[in-house]
N, C-alpha and C positions, 0 to 999 in steps of 0.2 A: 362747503364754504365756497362762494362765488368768486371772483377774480375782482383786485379791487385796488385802488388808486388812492393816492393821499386825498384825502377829502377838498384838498386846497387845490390838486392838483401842481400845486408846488407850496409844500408845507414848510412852516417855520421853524425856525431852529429849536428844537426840545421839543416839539409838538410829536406825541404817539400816531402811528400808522393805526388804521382803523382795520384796516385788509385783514387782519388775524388777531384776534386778543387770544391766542392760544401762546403765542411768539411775537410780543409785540418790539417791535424797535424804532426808530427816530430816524428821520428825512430828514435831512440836512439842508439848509438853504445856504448855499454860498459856501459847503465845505466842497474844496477845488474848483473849480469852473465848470460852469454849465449848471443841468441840472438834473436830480439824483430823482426820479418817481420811484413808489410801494412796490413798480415792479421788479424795479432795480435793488432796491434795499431790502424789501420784506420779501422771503419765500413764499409763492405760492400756495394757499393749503392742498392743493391735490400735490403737488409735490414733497410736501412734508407727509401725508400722509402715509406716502409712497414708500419715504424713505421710512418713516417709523414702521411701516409693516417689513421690509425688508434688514433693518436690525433687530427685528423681534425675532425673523425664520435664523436670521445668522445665527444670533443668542442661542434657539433653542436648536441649531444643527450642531453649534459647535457643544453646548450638552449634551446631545446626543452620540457623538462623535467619542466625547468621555466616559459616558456610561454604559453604551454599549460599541465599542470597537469594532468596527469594519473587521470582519476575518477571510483574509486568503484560503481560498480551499485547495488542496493537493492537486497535482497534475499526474494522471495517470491515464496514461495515453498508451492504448492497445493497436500494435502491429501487427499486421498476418493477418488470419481467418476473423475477422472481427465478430461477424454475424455468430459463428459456433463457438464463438467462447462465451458471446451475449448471450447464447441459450444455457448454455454450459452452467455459467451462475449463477442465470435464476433458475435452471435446475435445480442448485444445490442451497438455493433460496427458498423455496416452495414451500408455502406456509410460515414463512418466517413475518409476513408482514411486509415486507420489501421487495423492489424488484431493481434492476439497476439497467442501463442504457449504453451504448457503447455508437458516439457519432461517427456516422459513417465514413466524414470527410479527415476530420481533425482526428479519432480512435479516443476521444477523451471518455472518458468512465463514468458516471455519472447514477444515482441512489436517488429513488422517489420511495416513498413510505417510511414506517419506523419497527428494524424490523428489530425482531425479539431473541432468533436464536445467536448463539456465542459465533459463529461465523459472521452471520449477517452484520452484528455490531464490531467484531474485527475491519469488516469490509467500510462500513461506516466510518469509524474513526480513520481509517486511511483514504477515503476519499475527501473527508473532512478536515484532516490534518489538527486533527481535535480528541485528546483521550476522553472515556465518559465522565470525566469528574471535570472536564472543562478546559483541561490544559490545552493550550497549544503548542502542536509538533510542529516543530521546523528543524531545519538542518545547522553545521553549525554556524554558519552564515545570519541566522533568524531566518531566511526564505522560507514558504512552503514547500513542502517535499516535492519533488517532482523524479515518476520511473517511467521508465517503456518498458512493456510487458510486452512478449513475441510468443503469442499464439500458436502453433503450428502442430501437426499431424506427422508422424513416422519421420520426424526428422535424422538422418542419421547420426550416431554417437551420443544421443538426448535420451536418458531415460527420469520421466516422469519434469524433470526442468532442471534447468543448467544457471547458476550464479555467473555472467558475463562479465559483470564489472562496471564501474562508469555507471550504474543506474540501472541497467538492463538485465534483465531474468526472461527465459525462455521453458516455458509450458508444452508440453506435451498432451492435448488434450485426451486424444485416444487413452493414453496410459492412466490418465485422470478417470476419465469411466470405466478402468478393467481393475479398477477399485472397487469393495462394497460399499451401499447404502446405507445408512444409520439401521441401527437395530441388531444388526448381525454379530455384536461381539468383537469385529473385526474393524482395523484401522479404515476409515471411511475415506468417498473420495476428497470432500470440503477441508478434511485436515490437509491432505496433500496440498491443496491450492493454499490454503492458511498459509501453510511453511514457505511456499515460493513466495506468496506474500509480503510473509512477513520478513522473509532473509531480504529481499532487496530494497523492502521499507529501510527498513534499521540502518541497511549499509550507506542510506543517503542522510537519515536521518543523524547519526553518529558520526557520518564521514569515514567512513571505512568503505572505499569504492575499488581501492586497487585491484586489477584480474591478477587472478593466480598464477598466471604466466610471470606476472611483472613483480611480485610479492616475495621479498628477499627475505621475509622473515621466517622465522622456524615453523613448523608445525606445532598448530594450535595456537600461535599467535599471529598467524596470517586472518586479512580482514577477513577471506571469505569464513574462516574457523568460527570466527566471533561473530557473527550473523550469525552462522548457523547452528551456534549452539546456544546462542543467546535467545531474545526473538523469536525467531522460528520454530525453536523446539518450546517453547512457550505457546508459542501460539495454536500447533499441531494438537498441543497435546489438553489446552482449552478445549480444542473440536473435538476430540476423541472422548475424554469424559463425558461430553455430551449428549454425544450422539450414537457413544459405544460402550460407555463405563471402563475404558481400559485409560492407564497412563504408561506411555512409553521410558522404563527405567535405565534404560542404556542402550547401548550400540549392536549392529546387528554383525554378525560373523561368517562368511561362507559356511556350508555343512556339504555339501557335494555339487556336479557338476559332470556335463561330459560333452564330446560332440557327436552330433547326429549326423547322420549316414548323406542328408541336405546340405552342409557345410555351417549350419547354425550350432551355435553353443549354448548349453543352458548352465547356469549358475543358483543356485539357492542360496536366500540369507535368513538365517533367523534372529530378530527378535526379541527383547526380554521384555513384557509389558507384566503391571498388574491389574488384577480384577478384584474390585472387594478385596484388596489388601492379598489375596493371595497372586505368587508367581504363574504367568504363562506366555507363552512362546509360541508367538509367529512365525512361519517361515512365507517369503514369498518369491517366488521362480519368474527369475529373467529371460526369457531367451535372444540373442543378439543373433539375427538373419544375417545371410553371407552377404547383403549389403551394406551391412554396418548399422541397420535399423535396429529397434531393439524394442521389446515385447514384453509387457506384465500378463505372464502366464496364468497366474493362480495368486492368491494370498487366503492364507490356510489356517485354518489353530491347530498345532502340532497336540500330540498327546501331553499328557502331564509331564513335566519335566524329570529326571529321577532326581535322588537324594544330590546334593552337590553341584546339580547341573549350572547353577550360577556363573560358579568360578569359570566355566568354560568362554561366559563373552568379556570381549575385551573392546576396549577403547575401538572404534570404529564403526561408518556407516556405508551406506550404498553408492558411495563415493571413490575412487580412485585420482592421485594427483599424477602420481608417477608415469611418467610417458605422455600421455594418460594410459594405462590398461585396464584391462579387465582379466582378473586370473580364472581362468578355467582347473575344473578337477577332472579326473579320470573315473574309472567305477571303484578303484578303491578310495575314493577320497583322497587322494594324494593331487598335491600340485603340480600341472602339468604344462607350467610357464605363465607367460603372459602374452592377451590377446592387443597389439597395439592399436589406440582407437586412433591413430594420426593428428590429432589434433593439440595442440596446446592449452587443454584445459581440462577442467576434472568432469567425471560424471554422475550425478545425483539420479536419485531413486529419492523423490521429496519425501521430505519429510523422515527418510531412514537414511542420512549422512553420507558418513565416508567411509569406506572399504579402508580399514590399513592395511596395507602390503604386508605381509608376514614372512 
């Protein structure tokens, strides 16, 4: 439509604007002073067209906006070795369909493809902050989850990854690959990373962040407790089915220990998983170097268990609060104190808990 002017160029009173029969209105003569031209009174048609294109995007953004909702994605943001833990999990990605990313600057996490195995879509909905049936996880705030995950190698007093608190879980990656491979029968390394995972997902998610230092509450009702028997051991024990047929049925127990002639101590825990419905027993050997570093020596399948052997585990995992320590045995299997790790916090072996002090 052209641009256009009362026909009279000062139209009479009641007389229609010709300017637009789309929107036509009336030119006044003599209402207030002066005089009122089609430019003045009628909108312009490129102007109205304008504006009708730009209620039509509002209309269909603000349906859009209702039908499919904007969703915040998780914040999980990797400190330390960024690079070798980026390999690290598409290692234990491989063939899954997916592969994931880790920014160099910001350490944010980041998931390209759609991957298939029970890890990968673990790792998915926590970057996604999304379960697979659609829900959204947030904390209990409604935010999206947000952790810092700390990478790191031979750190001292760390074995396999450490609940910090406040958001923050600490990886051991070395310890992560002196784990087996899918296929072996044996707890893999992907569950291990699952369980770190998933303990500090949950503890944001639930709101249960308190360090155990600062956690006034009893045993097994402290948050890091419920993370990690909630969640995590959920989640481990998804990847284990998977990728090993085994589920971990309870907590594992020293069985011997000693120190070496080096000033290093080894400890053994075992294990109670099943396979095909029947019982078997892991053991897997610590050794903590005289720098306070600490080493996944072996993880083993013990022989058959004998008649009874059940009753022998009890409440506890690869975890110590006390002090923190670590109790060493001698060669008869008797306990020969505790090793102090000087720190005020406990120490995990993922995915295989807490040590109970006995």
């Amino acid at each position: 439509m052209g641009m256009s002017a009362c026909a009279h160029g000062r139209g009479t009173h009641g007389q229609a604007c010709s300017g637009d029969a789309r929107a036509p209105d009336v030119c006044q003569d003599g209402w207030q002073k002066g005089r009122h031209t089609c430019a003045q009174r009628c909108p312009r048609p490129t102007t109205m067209v304008a504006l009708a294109r730009w209620a039509t995007l509002t209309l269909l953004a603000s349906l859009g906006v209702l039908l499919f909702p904007m969703h915040a994605v998780a914040d999980i943001l990797v400190q330390g070795d960024r690079t070798r833990f980026e390999q690290l999990l598409n290692d234990l990605l491989q063939g899954s369909g997916a592969t994931v990313a880790i920014h160099r600057q910001t350490g944010r996490l980041t998931m390209q493809g759609h991957p298939t195995s029970e890890f990968g879509l673990q790792v998915r909905e926590k970057i996604a902050s999304r379960t697979r049936d659609g829900q959204a996880i947030t904390d209990p705030q409604g935010r999206p989850v947000s952790i810092i995950i700390r990478a790191v190698r031979h750190q001292a007093h760390i074995a396999i990854g450490c609940f910090l608190g406040d958001g923050v879980q600490t990886i051991d990656m070395d310890h992560i690959r002196a784990f087996p491979p899918p296929g072996t029968g044996l707890p893999t390394r992907a569950a291990q990373v699952a369980h770190e995972l998933g303990e500090v997902f949950d503890s944001v998610r639930h709101g249960r962040t308190t360090p155990l230092e600062r956690d006034r509450h009893p045993r097994g009702q402290r948050d890091f407790d419920l993370n990690h028997y909630g969640g995590a051991h959920a989640d481990e024990n998804a990847v284990n089915r998977q990728e090993a047929g085994i589920t971990r049925t309870g907590e594992g127990v020293p069985r011997q220990g000693g120190r070496r002639s080096d000033g290093s101590t080894t400890v053994s825990i075992r294990e109670p998983f099943t396979r095909g419905g029947q019982p078997i027993f892991v053991e897997t050997t610590l050794v903590q170097r005289a720098d306070r570093t600490i080493q996944v020596a072996s993880v083993t399948l013990e022989a058959a268990p004998p008649a009874g052997a059940q009753s022998l585990v009890h409440s506890g995992r690869f975890a110590t609060a006390e002090a923190p320590s670590l109790r060493p045995f001698n060669t008869a299997s008797q306990s020969a104190g505790l090793l102090p790790f000087n720190m005020p916090r406990y120490l995990e072996l993922a995915f295989f808990g807490k040590l109970l002090s006995r």
